[in-house]
C-alpha positions in Angstrom: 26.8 87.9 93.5 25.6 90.6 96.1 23.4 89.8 99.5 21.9 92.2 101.9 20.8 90.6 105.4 18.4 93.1 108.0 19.9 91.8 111.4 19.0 92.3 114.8 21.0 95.4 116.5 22.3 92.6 119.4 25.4 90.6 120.0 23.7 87.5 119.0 23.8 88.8 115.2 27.5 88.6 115.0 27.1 84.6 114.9 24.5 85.1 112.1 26.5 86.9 109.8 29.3 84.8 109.9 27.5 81.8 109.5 25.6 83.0 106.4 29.1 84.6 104.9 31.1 81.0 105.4 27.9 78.9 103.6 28.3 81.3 101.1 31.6 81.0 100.5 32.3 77.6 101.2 29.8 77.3 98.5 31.4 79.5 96.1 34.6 77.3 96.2 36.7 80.1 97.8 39.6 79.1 99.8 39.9 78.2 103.4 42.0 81.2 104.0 39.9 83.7 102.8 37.0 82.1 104.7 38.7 82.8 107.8 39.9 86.2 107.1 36.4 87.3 105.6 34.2 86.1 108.6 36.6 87.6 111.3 36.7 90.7 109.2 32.7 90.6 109.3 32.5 89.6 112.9 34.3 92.4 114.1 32.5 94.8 111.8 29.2 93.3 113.0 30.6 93.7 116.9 31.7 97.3 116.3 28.3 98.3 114.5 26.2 96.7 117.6 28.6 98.2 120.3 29.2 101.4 119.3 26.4 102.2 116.5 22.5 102.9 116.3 20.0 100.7 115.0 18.9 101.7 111.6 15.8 103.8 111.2 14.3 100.2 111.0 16.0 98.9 113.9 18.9 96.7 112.4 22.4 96.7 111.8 22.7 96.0 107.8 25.3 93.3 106.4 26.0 93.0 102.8 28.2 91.5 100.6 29.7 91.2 97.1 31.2 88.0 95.7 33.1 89.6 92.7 36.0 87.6 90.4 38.6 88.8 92.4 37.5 90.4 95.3 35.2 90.2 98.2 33.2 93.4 99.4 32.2 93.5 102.9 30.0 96.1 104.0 28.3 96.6 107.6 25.9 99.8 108.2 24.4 101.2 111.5 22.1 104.0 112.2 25.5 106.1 112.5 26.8 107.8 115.4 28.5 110.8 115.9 32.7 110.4 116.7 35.4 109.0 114.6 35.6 105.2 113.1 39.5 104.2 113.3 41.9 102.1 114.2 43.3 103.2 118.0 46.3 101.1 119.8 44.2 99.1 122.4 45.8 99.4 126.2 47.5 96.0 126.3 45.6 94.4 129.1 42.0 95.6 127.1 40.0 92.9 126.7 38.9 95.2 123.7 39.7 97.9 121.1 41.7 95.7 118.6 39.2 95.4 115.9 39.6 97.8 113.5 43.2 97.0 113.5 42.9 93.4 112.6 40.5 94.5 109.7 43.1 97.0 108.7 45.8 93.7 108.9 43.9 91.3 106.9 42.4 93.6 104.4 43.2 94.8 101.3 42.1 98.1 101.9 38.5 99.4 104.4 37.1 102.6 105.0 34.3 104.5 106.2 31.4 106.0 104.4 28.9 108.2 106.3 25.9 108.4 104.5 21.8 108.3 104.5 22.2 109.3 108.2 24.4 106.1 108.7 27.8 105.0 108.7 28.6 102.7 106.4 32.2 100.4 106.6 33.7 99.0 103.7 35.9 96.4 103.8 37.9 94.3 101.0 39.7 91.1 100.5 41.2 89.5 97.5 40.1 86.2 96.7 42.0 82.9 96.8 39.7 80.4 94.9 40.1 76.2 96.3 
């Protein structure tokens, strides 16, 4: 099963995908656990995409995912941006900068994919089934 959702290039959108993602999967019968890691994986891919991306051409940030057997893809795309996509050590008194670590922590494996004029990150979990 694959979805693609056009969302808004704003803060607000973060809420959006994460709600769609858990009725998804809480309808799929995957496990709590996942559903937690998956939509905090999204939600900071989403945040990243509005803070530090560009719209698309159309003026969204792109969210898409892939429901396989034993995996879930997450994918998040932006207009791109020049600059690097990794993880950094936050300062320890930032209220941000941790992001990309935790999706580095709770994934199997992410990366980044710069293409069509847009950057494009990948992100995926294995699946625990209720």
């Amino acid at each position: 099963m694959h979805e693609t959702h056009q969302l808004a290039h704003e803060p607000a959108s973060v809420a959006v995908a994460r709600h769609e993602l858990r009725d998804l999967l809480e309808r799929e019968g995957v496990g709590e656990s996942v559903v937690y890691d998956a939509t905090l994986v999204l939600s900071e891919l989403v945040s990243n995409a509005v803070r530090h991306g560009r719209p698309t051409a159309a003026g969204h940030v792109e969210v898409s995912w892939s429901l396989e057997p034993e995996r879930l893809v997450l994918e998040v795309a932006d207009g791109g941006r020049g600059g690097s996509v990794e993880a950094v050590d936050a300062d320890p008194d930032s209220d941000h900068g941790r992001g990309l670590m935790i999706v580095g922590e709770v994934c199997d494996r992410w990366h980044v994919d710069r293409r069509d004029r847009r950057t494009h990150v990948v992100a995926e979990l294995a699946l625990a089934m209720a």
